[in-house]
C-alpha positions, 0 to 999 in steps of 0.5 A: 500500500505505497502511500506516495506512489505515481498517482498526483494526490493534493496535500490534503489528500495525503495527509488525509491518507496519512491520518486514517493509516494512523488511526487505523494502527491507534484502533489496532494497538487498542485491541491488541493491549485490550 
């Protein structure tokens, strides 16, 4: 899952893919401690 790949994304795109990768491992992290 290249985040920066070939395709143009405008900035608020990417750190909006950045931000839902991030929260995604948060939820992840969450389940697995508890």
């Amino acid at each position: 899952m290249p985040l920066f790949g070939k395709s143009q994304k405008s900035p608020a795109e990417v750190v909006k893919a950045l931000k839902e990768a991030v929260n995604a491992l948060e939820r992840g992290d969450k389940k697995v401690e508890k």
